[in-house]
C-alpha positions in Angstrom: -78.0 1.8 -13.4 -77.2 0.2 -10.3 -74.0 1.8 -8.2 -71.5 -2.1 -7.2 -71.0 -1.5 -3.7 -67.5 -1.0 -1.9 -67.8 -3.3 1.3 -70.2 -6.4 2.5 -73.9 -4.7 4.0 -75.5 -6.6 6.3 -77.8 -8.6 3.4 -74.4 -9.9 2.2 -73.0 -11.2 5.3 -75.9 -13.2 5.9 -76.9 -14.5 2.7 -73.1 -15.5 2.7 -73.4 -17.2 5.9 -76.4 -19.0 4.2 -74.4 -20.4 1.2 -71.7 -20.9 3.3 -73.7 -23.2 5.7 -75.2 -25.0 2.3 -72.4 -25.6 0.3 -70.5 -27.1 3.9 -72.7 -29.5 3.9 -73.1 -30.0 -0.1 -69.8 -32.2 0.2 -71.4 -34.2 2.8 -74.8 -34.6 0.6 -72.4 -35.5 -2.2 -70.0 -38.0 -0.2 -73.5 -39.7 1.0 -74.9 -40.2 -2.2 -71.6 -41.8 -3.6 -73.1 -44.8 -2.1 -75.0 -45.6 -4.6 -74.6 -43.2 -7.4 -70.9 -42.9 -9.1 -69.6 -39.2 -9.2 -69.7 -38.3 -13.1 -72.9 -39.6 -13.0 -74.1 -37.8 -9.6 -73.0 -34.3 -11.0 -75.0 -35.0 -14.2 -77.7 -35.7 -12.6 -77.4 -32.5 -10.2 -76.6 -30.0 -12.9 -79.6 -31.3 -14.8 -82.4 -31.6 -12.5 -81.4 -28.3 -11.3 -80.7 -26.5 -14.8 -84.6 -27.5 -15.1 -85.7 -25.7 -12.0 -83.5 -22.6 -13.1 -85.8 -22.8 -16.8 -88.8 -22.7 -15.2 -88.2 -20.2 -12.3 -86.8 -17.8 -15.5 -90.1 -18.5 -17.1 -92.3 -17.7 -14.4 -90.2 -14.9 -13.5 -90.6 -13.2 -17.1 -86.6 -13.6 -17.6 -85.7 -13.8 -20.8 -83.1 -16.6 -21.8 -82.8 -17.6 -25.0 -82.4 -13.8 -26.7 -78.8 -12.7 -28.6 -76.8 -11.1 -26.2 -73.3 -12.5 -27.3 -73.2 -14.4 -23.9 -72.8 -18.1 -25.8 -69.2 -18.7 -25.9 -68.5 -16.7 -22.8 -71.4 -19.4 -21.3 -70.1 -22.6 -22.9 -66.6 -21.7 -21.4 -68.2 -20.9 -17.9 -70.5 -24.4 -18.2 -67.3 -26.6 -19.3 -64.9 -25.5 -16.6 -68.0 -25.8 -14.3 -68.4 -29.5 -15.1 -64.6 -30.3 -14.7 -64.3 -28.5 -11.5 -67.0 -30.7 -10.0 -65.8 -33.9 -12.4 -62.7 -33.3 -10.0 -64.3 -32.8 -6.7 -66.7 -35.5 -6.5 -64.0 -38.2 -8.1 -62.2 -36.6 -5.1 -64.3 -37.7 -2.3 -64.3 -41.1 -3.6 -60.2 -41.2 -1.7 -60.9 -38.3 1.0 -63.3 -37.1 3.1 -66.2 -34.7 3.0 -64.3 -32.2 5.6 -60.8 -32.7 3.7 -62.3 -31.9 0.7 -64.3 -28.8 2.1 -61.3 -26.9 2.9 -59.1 -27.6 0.0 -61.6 -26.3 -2.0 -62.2 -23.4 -1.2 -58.5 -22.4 -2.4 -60.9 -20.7 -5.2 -60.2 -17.3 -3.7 -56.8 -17.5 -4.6 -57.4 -18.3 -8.2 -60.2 -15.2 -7.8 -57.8 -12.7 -6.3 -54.6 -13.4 -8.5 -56.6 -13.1 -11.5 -59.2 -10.0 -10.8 -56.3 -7.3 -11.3 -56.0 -8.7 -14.9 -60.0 -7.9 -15.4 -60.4 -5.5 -12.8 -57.9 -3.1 -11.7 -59.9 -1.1 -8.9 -60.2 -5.0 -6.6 -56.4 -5.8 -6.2 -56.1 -7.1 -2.9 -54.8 -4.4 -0.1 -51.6 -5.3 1.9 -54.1 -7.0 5.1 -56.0 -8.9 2.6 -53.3 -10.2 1.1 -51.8 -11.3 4.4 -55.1 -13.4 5.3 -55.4 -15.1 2.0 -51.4 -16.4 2.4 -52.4 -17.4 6.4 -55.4 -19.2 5.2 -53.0 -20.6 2.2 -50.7 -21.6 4.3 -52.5 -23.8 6.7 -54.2 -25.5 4.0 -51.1 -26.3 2.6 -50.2 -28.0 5.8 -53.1 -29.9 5.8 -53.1 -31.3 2.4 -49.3 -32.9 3.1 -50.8 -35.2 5.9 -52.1 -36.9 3.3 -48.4 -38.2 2.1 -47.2 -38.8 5.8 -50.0 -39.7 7.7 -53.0 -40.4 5.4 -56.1 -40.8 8.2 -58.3 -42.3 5.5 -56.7 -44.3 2.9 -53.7 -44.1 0.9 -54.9 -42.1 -1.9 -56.1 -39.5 0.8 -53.5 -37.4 -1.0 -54.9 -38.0 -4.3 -58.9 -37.1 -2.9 -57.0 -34.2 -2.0 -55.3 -33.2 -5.0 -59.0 -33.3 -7.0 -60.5 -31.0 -4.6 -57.2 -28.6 -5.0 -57.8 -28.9 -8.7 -61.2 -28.4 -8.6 -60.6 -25.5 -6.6 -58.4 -23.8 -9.5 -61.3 -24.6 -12.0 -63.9 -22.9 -9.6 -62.2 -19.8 -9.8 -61.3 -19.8 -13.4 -65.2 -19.9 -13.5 -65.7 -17.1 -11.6 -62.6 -15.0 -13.6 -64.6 -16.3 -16.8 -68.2 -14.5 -15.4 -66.4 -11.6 -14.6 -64.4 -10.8 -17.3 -67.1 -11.5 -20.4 -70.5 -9.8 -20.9 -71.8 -12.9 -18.7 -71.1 -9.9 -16.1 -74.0 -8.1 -16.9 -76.6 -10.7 -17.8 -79.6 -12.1 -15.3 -77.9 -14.6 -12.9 -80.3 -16.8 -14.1 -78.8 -17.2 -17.3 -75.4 -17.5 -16.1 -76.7 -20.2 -14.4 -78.6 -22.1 -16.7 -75.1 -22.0 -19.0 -73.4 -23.8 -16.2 -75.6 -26.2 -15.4 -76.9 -27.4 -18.5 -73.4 -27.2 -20.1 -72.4 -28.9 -17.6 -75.0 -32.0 -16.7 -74.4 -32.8 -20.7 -70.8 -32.8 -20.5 -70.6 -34.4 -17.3 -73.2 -37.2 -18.8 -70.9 -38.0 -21.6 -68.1 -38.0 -19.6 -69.9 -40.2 -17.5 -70.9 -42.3 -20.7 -67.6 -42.8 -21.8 -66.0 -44.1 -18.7 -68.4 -46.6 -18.4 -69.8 -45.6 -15.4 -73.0 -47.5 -13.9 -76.3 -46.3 -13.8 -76.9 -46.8 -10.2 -78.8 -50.1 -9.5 -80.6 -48.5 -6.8 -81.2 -45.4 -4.9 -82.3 -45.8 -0.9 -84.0 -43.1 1.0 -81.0 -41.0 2.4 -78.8 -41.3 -1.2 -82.1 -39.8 -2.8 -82.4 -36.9 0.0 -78.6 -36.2 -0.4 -79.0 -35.7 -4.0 -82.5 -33.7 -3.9 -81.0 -31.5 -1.7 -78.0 -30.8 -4.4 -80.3 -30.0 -6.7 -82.7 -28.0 -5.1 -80.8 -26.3 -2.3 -77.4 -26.2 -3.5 -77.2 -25.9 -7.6 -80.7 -24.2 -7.9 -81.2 -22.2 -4.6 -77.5 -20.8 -3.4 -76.0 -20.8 -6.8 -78.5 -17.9 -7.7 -77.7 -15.7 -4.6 -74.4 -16.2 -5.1 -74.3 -15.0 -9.0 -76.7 -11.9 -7.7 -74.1 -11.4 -4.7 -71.4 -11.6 -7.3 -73.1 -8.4 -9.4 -73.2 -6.6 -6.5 -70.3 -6.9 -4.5 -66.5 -6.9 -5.5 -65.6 -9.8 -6.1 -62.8 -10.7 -4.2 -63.9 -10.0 -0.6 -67.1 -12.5 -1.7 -64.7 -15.6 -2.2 -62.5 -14.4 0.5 -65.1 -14.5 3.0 -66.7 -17.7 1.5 -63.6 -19.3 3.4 -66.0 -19.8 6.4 -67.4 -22.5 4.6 -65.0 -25.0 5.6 -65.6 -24.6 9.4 -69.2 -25.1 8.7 -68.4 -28.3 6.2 -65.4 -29.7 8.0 -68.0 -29.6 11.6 -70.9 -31.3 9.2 -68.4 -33.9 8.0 -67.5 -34.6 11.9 -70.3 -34.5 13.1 -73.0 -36.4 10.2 -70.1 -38.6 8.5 -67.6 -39.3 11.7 -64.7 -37.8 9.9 -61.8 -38.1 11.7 -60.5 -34.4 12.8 -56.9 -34.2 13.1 -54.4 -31.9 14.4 -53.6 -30.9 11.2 -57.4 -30.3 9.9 -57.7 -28.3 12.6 -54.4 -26.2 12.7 -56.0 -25.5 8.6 -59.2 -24.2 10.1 -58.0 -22.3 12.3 -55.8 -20.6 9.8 -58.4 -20.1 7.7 -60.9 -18.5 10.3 -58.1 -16.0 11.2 -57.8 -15.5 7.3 -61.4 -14.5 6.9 -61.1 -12.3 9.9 -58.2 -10.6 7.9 -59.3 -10.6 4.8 -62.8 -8.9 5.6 -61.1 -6.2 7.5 -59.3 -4.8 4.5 -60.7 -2.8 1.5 -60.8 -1.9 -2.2 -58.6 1.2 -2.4 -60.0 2.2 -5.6 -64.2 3.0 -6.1 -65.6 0.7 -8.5 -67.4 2.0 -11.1 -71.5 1.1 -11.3 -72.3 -1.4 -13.8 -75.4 -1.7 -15.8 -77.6 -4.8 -14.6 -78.9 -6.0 -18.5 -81.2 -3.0 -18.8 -82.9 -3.1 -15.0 -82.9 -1.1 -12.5 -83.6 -3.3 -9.7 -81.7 -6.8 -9.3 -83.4 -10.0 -11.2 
């Protein structure tokens, strides 16, 4: 048995930070590699090449994958809404940028925090965290109409922005879908694996029937973007987040993961030249006080421990 804790330790906060820092500059990998390699096709090629490392780190690990634990449909739910949430983001940064996008998807928590109570009573959000997620909300919000009245990149800003609000909804329906089945209690791995091969065969076909191109060609920097999807951001942060998310209530996890459009939208400025309006930056600033809020507050009620798939020690 292993006791959930009530608060973010130290070992949290700073793996957070580090998944924070990776998946802020994910959308810049991703916008990078668009030059040469369509989105369906990019995430397909992502979810695959990393679904493959996640096999073989199970394997050498000893993690058992493939037994009957009742975790399919739960998985094949989890993998499909996986593969349109990113379907919708990196169609997305085809019309905005990779700092735009950064911020309006991490609206997940919202999705996260409306729908906990309905799985899990004891991590409603408190009256201060509630106040942060509608600041943070609310600047956002701000942002995203610039992109009918003063689009800085295109016409179809708005639109770019609209996938990565979508895809923002879909992320936390994932995370509701993980929490709320038995996919709760089995190895992170696993999990895993269900999204990303669920995913890189759905987001092939999808890929497939569009018509997309296989990419003609793939430079240097195109092919270093996407490696470092695969390796860093599907395979790598994806499983400390799923341990962080056995571990730690959820909703104070996707709160703070907020920070990661600071750390995107300043990667974006600063690798891509994104323009940084007054807008973008009234949004960040909202958010930042947000997170500061949001952390401050608490789970009223103690959550109950919850058994790790018959360890005592996390996988």
């Amino acid at each position: 048995m292993t006791d959930r804790k009530l608060h973010l330790d130290t070992v949290a906060v700073m793996a957070l930070l580090a998944c924070c820092a990776v998946w802020g500059l994910g959308q810049v990998a991703a916008k990078v590699t668009l030059a040469e390699v369509p989105p369906l096709t990019q995430a397909a090629l992502r979810s695959c090449g990393a679904a493959v490392l996640v096999a073989l780190w199970a394997g050498w690990r000893g993690i058992p994958l493939f037994h009957r634990d009742r975790t399919l449909a739960a998985g094949l739910w989890a993998g499909l809404l996986f593969a349109v949430e990113f379907g919708l983001i990196f169609t997305g940064l085809k019309f905005t940028t990779a700092s735009r996008m950064v911020v309006f998807v991490y609206l997940a928590p919202f999705v996260v925090a409306l729908g906990m109570p309905l799985i899990a009573r004891n991590e409603r959000l408190d009256v201060l965290q509630s106040v942060g997620l509608i600041a943070a909300f609310g600047g956002v919000a701000w942002a995203f109409a610039e992109g009918f009245q003063q689009p800085s990149v295109g016409e179809l800003q708005w639109l770019g922005d609209a996938l990565g609000v979508l895809g923002a909804v879909f992320w936390g329906a994932t995370t509701l879908v993980i929490r709320g089945t038995r996919l709760s209690v089995a190895a992170p791995e696993k999990t895993l694996l269900y999204q990303l091969a669920v995913s890189g065969l759905a987001l092939g076909l999808a890929a497939w029937l569009t018509g997309e191109p296989w990419p003609a060609r793939l430079s240097l920097l195109p092919a270093t973007a996407l490696a470092f999807q695969v390796v860093v951001v599907c395979f790598a942060s994806y499983l400390l987040w799923f341990w962080l998310m056995r571990h730690y209530p959820a909703t104070q996890l996707s709160a703070f993961t907020l920070l990661t459009p600071v750390l995107g939208l300043l990667a974006g400025v600063a690798l891509m030249g994104d323009p940084l309006t007054l807008r973008l930056m009234a949004a960040l600033v909202a958010v930042s006080a947000g997170i500061a809020l949001v952390h401050r507050g608490g789970p009223a009620v103690r959550v109950s421990p919850m058994r790790q798939g018959g360890r005592d020690e996390p996988t």
